[in-house]
Every structure is written in C-alpha cells, then in structure tokens.
mmJSON file of the N, C-alpha and C atoms, coordinates in Angstrom:
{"data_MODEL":{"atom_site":{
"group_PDB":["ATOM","ATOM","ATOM","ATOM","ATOM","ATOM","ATOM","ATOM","ATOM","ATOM","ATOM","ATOM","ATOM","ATOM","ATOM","ATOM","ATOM","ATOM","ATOM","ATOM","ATOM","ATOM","ATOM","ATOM","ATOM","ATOM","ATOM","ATOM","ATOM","ATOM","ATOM","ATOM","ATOM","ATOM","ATOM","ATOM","ATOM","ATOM","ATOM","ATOM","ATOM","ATOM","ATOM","ATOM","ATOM","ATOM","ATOM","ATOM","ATOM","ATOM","ATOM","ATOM","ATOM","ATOM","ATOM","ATOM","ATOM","ATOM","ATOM","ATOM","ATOM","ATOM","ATOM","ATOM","ATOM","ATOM","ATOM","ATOM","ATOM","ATOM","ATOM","ATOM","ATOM","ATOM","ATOM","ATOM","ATOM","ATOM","ATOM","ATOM","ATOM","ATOM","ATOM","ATOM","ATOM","ATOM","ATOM","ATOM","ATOM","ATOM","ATOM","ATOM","ATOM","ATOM","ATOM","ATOM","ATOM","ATOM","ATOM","ATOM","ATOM","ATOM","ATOM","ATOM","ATOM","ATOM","ATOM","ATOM","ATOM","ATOM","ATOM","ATOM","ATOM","ATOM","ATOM","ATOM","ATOM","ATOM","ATOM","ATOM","ATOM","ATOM","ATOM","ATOM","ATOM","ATOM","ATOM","ATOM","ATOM","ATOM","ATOM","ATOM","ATOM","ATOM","ATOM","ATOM","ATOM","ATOM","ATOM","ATOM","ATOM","ATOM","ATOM","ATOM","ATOM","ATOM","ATOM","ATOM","ATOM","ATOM","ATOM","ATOM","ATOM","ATOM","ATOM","ATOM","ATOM","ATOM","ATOM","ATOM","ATOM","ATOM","ATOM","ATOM","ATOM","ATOM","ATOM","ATOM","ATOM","ATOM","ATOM","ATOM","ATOM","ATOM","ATOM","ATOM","ATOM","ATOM","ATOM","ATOM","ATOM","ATOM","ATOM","ATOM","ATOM","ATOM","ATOM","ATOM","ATOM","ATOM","ATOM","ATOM","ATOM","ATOM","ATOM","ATOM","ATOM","ATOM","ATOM","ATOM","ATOM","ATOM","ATOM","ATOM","ATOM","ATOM","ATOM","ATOM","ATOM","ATOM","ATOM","ATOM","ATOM","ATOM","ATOM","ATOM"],
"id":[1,2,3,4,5,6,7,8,9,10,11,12,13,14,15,16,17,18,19,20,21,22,23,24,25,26,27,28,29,30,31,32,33,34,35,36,37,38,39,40,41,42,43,44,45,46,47,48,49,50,51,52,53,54,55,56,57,58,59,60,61,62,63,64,65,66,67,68,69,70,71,72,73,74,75,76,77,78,79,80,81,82,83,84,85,86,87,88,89,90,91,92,93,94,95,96,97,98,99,100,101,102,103,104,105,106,107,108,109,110,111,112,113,114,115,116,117,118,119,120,121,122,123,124,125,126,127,128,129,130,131,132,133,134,135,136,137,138,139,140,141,142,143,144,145,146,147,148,149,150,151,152,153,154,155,156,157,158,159,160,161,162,163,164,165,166,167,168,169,170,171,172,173,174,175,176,177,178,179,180,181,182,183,184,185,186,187,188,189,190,191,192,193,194,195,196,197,198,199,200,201,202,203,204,205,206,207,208,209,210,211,212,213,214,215,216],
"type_symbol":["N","C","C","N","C","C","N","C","C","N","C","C","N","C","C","N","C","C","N","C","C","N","C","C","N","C","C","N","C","C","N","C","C","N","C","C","N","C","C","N","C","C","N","C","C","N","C","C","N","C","C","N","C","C","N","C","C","N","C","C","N","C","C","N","C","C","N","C","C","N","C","C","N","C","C","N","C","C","N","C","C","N","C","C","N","C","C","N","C","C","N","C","C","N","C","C","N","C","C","N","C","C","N","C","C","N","C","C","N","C","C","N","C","C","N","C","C","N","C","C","N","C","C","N","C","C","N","C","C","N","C","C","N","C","C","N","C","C","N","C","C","N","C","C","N","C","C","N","C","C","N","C","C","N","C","C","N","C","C","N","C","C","N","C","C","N","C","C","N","C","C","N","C","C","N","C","C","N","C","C","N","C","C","N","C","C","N","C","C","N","C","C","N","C","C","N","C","C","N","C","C","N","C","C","N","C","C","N","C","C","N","C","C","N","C","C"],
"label_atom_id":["N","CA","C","N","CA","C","N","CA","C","N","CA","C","N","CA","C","N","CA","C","N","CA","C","N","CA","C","N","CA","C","N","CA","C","N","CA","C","N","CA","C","N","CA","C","N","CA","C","N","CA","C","N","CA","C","N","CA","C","N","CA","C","N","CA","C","N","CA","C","N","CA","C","N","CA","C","N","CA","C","N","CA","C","N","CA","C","N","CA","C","N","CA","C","N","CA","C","N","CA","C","N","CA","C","N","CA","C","N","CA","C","N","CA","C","N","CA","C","N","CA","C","N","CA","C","N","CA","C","N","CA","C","N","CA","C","N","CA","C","N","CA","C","N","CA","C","N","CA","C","N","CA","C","N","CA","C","N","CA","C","N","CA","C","N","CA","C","N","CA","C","N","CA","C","N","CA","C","N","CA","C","N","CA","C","N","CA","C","N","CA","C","N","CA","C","N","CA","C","N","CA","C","N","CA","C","N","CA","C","N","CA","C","N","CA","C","N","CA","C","N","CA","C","N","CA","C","N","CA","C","N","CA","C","N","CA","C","N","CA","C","N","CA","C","N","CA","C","N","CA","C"],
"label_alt_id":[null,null,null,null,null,null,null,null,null,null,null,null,null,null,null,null,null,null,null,null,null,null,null,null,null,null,null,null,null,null,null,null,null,null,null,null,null,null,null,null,null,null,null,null,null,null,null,null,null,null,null,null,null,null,null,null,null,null,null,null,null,null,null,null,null,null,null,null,null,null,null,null,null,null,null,null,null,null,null,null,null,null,null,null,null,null,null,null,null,null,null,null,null,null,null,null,null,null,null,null,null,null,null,null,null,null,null,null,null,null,null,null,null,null,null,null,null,null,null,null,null,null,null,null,null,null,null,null,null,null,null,null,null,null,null,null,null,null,null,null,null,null,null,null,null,null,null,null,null,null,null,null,null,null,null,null,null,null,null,null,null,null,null,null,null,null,null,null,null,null,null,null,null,null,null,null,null,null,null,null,null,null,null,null,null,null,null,null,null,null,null,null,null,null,null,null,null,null,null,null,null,null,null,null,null,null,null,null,null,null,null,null,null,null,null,null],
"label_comp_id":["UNK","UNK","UNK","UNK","UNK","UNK","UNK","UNK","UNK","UNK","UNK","UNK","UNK","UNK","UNK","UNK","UNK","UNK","UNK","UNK","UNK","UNK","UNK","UNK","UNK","UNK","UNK","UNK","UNK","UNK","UNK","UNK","UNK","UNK","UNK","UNK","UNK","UNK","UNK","UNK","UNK","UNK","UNK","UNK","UNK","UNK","UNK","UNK","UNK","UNK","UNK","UNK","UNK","UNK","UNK","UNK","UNK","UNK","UNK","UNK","UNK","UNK","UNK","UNK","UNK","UNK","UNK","UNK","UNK","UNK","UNK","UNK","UNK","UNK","UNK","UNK","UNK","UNK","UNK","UNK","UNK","UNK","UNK","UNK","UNK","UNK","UNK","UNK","UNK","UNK","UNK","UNK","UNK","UNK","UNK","UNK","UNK","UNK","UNK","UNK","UNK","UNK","UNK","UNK","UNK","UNK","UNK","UNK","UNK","UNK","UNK","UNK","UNK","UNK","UNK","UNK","UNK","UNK","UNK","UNK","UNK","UNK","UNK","UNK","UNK","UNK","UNK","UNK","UNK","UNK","UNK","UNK","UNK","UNK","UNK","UNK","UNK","UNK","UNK","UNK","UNK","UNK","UNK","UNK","UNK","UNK","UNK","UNK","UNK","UNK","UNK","UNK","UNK","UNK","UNK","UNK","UNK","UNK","UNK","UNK","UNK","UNK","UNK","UNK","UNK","UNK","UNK","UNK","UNK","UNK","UNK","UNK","UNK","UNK","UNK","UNK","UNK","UNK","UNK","UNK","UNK","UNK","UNK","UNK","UNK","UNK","UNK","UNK","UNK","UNK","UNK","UNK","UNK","UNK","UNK","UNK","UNK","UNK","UNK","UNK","UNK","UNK","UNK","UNK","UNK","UNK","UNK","UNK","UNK","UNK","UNK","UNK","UNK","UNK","UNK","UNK"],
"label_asym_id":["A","A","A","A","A","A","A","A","A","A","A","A","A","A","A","A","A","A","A","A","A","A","A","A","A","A","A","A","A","A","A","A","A","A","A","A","A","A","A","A","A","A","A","A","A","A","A","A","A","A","A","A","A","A","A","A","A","A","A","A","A","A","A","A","A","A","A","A","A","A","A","A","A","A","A","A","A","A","A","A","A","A","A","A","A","A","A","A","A","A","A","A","A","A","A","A","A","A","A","A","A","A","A","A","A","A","A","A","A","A","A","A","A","A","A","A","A","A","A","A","A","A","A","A","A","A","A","A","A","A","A","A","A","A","A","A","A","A","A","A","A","A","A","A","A","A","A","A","A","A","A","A","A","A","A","A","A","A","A","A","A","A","A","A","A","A","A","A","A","A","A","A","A","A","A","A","A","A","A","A","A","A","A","A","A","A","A","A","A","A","A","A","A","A","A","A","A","A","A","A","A","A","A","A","A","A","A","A","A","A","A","A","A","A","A","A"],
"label_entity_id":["1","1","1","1","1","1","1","1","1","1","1","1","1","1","1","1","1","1","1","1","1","1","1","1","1","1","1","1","1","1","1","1","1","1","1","1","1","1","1","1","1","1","1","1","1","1","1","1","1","1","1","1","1","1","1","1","1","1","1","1","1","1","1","1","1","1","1","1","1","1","1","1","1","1","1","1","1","1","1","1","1","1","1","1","1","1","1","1","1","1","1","1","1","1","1","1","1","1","1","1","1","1","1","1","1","1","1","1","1","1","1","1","1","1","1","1","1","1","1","1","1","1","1","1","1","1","1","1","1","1","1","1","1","1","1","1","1","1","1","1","1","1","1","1","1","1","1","1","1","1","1","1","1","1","1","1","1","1","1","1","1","1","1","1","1","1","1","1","1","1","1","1","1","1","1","1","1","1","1","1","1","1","1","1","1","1","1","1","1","1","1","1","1","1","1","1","1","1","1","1","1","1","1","1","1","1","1","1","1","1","1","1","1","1","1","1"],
"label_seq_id":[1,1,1,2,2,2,3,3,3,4,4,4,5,5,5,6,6,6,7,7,7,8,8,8,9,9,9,10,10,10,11,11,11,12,12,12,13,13,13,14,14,14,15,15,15,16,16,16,17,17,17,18,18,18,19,19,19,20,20,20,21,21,21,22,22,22,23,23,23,24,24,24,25,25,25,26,26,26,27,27,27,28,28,28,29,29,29,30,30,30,31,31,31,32,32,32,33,33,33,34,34,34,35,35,35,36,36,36,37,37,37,38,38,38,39,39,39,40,40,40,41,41,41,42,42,42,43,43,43,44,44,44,45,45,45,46,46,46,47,47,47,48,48,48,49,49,49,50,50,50,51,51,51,52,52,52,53,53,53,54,54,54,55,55,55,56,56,56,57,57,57,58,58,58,59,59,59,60,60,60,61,61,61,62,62,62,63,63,63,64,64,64,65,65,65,66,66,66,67,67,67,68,68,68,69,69,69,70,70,70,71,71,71,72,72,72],
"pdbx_PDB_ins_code":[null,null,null,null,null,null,null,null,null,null,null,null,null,null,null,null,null,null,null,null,null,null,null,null,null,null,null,null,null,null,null,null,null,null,null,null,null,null,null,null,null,null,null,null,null,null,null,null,null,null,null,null,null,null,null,null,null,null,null,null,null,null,null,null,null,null,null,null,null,null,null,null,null,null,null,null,null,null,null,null,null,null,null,null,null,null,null,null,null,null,null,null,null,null,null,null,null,null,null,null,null,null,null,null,null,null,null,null,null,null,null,null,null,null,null,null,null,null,null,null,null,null,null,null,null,null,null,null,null,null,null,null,null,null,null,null,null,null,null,null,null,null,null,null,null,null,null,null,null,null,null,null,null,null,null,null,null,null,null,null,null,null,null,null,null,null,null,null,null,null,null,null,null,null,null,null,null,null,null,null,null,null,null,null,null,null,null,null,null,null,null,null,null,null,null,null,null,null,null,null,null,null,null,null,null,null,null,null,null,null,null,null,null,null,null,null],
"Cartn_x":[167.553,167.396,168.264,167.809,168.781,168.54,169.748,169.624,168.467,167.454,166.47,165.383,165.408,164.545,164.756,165.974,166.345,166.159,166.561,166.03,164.936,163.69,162.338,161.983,162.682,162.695,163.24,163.93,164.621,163.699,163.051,161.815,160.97,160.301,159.416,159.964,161.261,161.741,162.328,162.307,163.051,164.678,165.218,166.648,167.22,167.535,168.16,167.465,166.876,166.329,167.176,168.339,168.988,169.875,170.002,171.09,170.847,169.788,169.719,169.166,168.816,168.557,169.841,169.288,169.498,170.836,170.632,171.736,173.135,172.808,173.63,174.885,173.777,174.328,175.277,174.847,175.369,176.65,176.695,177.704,178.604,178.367,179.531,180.231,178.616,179.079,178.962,177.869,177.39,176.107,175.995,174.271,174.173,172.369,172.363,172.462,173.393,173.998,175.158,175.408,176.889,177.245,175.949,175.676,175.297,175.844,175.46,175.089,174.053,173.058,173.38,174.155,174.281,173.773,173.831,173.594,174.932,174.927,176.272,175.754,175.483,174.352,173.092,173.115,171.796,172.043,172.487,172.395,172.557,171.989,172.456,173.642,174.488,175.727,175.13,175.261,175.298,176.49,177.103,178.427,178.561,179.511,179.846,180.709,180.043,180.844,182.251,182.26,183.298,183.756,185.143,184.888,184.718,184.135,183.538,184.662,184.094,185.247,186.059,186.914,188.487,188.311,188.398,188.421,187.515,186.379,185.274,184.932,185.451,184.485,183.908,183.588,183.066,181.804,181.289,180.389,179.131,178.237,177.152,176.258,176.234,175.1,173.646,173.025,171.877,171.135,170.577,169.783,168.654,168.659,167.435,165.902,165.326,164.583,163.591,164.867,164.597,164.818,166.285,166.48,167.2,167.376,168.556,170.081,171.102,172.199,173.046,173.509,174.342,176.005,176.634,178.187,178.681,179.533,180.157,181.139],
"Cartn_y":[20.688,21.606,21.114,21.283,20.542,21.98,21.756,23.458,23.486,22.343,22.746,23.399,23.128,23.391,25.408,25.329,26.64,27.947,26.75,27.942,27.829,27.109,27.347,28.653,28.814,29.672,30.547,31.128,32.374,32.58,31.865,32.315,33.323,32.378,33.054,35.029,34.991,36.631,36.935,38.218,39.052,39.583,38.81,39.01,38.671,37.815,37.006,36.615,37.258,36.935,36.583,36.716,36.282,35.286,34.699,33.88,32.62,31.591,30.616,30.561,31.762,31.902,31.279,30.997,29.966,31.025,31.781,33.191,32.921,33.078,33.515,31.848,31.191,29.822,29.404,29.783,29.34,29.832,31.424,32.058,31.861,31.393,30.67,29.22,28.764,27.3,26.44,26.681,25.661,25.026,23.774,23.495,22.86,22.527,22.593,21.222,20.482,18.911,19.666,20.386,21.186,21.764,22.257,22.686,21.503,21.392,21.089,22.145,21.702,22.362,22.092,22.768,22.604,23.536,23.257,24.292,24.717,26.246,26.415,27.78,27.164,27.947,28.425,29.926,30.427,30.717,30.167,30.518,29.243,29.165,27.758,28.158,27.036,27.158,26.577,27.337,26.569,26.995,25.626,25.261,24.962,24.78,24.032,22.91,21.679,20.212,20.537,20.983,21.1,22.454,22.786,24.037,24.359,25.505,25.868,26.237,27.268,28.097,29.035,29.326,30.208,29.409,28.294,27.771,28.117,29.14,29.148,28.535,28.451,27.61,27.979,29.299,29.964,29.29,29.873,29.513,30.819,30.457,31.679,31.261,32.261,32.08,32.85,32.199,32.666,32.654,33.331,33.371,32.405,31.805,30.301,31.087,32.222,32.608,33.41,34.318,35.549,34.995,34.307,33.714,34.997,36.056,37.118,36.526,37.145,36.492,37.286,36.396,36.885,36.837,37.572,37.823,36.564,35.738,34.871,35.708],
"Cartn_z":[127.697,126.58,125.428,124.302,122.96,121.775,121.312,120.302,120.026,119.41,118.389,119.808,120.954,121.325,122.177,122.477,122.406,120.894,120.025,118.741,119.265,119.475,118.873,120.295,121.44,122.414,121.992,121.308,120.579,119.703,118.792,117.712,118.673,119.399,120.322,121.462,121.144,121.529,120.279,120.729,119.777,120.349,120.908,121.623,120.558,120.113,118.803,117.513,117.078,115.722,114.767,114.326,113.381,113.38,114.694,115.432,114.255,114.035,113.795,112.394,111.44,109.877,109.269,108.164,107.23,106.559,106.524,106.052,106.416,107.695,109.029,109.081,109.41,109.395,108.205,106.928,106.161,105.614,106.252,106.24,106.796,108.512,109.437,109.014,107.679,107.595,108.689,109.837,110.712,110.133,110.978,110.973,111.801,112.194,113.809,114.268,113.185,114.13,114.528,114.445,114.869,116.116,116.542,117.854,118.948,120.216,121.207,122.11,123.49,124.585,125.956,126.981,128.331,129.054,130.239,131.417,131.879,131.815,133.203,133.605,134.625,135.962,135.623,135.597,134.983,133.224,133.189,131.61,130.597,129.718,128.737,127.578,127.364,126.636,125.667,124.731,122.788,122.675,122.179,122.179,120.534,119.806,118.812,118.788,118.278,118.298,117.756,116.384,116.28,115.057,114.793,114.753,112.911,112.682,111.464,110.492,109.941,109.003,109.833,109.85,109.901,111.137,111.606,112.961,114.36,113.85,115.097,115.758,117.18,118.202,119.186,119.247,120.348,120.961,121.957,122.403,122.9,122.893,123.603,124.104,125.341,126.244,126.36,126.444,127.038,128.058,128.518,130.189,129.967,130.894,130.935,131.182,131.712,131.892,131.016,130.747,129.059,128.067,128.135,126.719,126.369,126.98,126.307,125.833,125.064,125.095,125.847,127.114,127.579,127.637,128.419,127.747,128.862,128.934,129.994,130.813],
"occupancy":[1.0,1.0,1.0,1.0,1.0,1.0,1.0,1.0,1.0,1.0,1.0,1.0,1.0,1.0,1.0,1.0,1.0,1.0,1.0,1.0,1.0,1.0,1.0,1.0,1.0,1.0,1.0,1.0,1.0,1.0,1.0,1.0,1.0,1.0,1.0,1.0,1.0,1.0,1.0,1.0,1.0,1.0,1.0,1.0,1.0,1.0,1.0,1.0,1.0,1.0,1.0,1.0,1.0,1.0,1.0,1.0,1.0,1.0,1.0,1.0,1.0,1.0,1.0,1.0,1.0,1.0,1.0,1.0,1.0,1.0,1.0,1.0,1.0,1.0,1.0,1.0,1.0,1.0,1.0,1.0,1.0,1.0,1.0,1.0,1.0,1.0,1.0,1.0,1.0,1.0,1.0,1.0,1.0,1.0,1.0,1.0,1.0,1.0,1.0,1.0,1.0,1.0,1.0,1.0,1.0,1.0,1.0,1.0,1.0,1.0,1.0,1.0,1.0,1.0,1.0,1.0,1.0,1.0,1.0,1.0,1.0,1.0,1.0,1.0,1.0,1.0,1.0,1.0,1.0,1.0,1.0,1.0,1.0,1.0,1.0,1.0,1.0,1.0,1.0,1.0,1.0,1.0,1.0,1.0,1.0,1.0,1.0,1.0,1.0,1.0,1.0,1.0,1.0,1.0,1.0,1.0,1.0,1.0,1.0,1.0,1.0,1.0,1.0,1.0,1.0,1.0,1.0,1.0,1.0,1.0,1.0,1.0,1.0,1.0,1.0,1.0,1.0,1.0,1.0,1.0,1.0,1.0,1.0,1.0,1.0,1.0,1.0,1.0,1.0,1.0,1.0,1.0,1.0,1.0,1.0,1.0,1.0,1.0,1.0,1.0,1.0,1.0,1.0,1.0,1.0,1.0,1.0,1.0,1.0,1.0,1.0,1.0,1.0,1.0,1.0,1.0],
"B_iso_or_equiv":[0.0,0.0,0.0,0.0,0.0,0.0,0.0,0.0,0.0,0.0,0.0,0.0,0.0,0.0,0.0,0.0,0.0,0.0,0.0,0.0,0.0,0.0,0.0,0.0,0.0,0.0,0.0,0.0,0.0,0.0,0.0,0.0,0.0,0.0,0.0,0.0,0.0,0.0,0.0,0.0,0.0,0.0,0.0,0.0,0.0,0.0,0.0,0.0,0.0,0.0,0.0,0.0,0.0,0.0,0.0,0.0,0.0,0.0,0.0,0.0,0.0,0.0,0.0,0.0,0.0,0.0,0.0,0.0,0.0,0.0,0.0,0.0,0.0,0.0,0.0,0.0,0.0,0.0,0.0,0.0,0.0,0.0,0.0,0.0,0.0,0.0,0.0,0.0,0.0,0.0,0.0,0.0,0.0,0.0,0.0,0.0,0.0,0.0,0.0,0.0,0.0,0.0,0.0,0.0,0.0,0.0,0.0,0.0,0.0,0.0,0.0,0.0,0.0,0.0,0.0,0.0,0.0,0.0,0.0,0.0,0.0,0.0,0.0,0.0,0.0,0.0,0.0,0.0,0.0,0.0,0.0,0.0,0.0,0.0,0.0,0.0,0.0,0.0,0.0,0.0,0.0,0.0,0.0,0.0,0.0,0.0,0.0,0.0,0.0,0.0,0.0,0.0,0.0,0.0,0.0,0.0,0.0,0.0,0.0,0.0,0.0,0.0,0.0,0.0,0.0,0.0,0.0,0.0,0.0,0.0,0.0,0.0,0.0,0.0,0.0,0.0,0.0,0.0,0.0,0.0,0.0,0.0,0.0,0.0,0.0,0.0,0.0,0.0,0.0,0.0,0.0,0.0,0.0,0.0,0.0,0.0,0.0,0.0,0.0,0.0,0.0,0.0,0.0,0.0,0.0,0.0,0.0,0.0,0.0,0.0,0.0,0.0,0.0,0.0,0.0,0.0],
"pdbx_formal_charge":[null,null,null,null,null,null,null,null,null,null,null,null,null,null,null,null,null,null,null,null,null,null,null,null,null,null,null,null,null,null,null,null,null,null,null,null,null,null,null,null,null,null,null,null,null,null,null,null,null,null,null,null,null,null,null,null,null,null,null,null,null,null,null,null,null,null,null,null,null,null,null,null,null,null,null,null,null,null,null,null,null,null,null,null,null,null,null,null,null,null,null,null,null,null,null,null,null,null,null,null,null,null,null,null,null,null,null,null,null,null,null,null,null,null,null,null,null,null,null,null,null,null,null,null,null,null,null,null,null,null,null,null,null,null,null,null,null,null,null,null,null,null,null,null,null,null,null,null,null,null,null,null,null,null,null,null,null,null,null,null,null,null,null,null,null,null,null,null,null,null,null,null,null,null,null,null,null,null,null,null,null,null,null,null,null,null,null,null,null,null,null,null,null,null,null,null,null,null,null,null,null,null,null,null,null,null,null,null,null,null,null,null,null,null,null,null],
"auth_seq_id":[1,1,1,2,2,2,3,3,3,4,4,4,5,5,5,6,6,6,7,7,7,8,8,8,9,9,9,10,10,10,11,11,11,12,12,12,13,13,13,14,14,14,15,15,15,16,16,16,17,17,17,18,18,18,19,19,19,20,20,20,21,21,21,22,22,22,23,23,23,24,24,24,25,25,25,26,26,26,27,27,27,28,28,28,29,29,29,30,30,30,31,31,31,32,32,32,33,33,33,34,34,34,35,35,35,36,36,36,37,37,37,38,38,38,39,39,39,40,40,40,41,41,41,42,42,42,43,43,43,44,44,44,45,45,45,46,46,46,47,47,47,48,48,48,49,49,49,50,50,50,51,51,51,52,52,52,53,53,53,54,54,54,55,55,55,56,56,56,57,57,57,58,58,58,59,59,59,60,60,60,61,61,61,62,62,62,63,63,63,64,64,64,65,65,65,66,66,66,67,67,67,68,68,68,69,69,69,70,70,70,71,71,71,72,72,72],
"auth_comp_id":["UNK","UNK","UNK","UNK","UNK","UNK","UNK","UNK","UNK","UNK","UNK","UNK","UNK","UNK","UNK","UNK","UNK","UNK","UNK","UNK","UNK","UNK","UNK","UNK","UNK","UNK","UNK","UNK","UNK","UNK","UNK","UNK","UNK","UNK","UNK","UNK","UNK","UNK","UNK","UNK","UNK","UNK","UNK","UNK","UNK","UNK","UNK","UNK","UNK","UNK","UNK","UNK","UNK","UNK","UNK","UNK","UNK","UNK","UNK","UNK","UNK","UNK","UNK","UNK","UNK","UNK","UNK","UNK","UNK","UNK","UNK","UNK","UNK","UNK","UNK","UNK","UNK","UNK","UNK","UNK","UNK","UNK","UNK","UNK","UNK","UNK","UNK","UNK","UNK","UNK","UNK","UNK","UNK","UNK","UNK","UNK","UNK","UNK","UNK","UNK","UNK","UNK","UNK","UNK","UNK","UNK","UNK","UNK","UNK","UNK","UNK","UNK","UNK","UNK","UNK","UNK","UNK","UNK","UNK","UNK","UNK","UNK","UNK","UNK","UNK","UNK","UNK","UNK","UNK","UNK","UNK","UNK","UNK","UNK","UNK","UNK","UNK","UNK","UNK","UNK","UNK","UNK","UNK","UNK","UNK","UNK","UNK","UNK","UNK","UNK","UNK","UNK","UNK","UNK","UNK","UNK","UNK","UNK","UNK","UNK","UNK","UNK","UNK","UNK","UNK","UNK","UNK","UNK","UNK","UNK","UNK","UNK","UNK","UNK","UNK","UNK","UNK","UNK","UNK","UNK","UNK","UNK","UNK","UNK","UNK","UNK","UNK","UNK","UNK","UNK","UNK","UNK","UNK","UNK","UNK","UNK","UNK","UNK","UNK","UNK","UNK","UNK","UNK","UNK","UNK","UNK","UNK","UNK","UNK","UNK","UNK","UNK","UNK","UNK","UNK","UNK"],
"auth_asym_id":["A","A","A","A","A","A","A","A","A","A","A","A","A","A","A","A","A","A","A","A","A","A","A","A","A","A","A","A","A","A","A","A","A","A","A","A","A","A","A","A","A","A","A","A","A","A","A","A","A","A","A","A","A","A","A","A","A","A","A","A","A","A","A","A","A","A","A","A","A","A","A","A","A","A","A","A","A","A","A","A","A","A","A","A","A","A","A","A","A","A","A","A","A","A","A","A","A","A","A","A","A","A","A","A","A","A","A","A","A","A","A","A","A","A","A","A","A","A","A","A","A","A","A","A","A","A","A","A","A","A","A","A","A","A","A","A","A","A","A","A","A","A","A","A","A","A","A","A","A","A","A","A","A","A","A","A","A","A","A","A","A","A","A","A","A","A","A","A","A","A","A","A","A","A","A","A","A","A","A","A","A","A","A","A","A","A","A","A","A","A","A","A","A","A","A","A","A","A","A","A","A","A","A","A","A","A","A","A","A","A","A","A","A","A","A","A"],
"auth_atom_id":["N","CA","C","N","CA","C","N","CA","C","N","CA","C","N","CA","C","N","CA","C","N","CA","C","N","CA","C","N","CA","C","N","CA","C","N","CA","C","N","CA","C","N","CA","C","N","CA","C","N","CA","C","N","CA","C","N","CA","C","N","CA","C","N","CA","C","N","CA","C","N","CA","C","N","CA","C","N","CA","C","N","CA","C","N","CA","C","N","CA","C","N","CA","C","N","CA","C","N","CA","C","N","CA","C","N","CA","C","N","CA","C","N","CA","C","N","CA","C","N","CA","C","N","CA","C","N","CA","C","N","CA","C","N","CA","C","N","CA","C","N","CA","C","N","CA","C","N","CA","C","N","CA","C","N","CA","C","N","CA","C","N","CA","C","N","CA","C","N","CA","C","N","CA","C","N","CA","C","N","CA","C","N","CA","C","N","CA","C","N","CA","C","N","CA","C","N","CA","C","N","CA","C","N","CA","C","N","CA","C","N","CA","C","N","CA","C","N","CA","C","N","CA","C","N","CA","C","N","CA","C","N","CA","C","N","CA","C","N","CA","C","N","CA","C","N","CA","C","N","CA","C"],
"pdbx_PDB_model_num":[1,1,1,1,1,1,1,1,1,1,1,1,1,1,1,1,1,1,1,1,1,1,1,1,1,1,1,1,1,1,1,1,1,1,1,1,1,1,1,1,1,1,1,1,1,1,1,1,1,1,1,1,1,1,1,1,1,1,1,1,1,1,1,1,1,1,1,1,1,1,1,1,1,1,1,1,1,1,1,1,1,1,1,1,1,1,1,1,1,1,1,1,1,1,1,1,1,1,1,1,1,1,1,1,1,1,1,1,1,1,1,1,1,1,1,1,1,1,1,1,1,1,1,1,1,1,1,1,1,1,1,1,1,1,1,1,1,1,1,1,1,1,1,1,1,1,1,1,1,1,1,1,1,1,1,1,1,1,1,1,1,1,1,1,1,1,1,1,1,1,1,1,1,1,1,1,1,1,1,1,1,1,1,1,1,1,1,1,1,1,1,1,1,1,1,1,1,1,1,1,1,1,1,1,1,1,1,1,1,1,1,1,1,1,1,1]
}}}
C-alpha cells in the first residue's frame, strides 16, 4: 500500500473525507511526498517522513478492511 493508494481508498468511504484535501494539507503544511505507508497488523500506518509545522509527526491508523481511522 503507498499513501496515494490509501487516499484513493479513503475517497471511496466516507470515514475520512477531509484527511487528504488540499485545505487541510496545506494548513498542516504537508504533501503527499511527506507521507510514508506501512502495515502494523490490522491496520495501515500513514506515517510522516519528516516533521511539518510546530514539529508534527504523528502518525494514523487505519483499518485495512474499512479503511476507518483507528486510535493505536
């Protein structure tokens, strides 16, 4: 899985609709060379390479199945 292909799986629900707008992003000051895509277990990690404005580097998960975001 690689971010772009998880956004285009978040397009397709309505769990996260605003996660990956152009808004949103631009407000955190990410873009999506910024993000990296792993597995850890049932859920996929979108991670950030490296960190944004006021120092953000969180990470969030989502369930590999729903695609909901879940809490770690």
């Amino acid at each position: 899985m690689t971010p772009s292909e998880l956004k285009y799986q978040l397009s397709l629900t309505t769990h996260a609709p605003y996660f990956f707008t152009r808004k949103t992003m631009a407000f955190f000051g990410d873009t999506m060379k910024n993000f990296g895509c792993r597995s850890a277990g049932d859920n996929w990690e979108l991670y950030r390479k490296r960190p944004v404005k006021h120092g953000l580097k969180t990470s969030h998960f989502f369930n590999k199945q729903t695609f909901k975001s879940v809490r770690p």
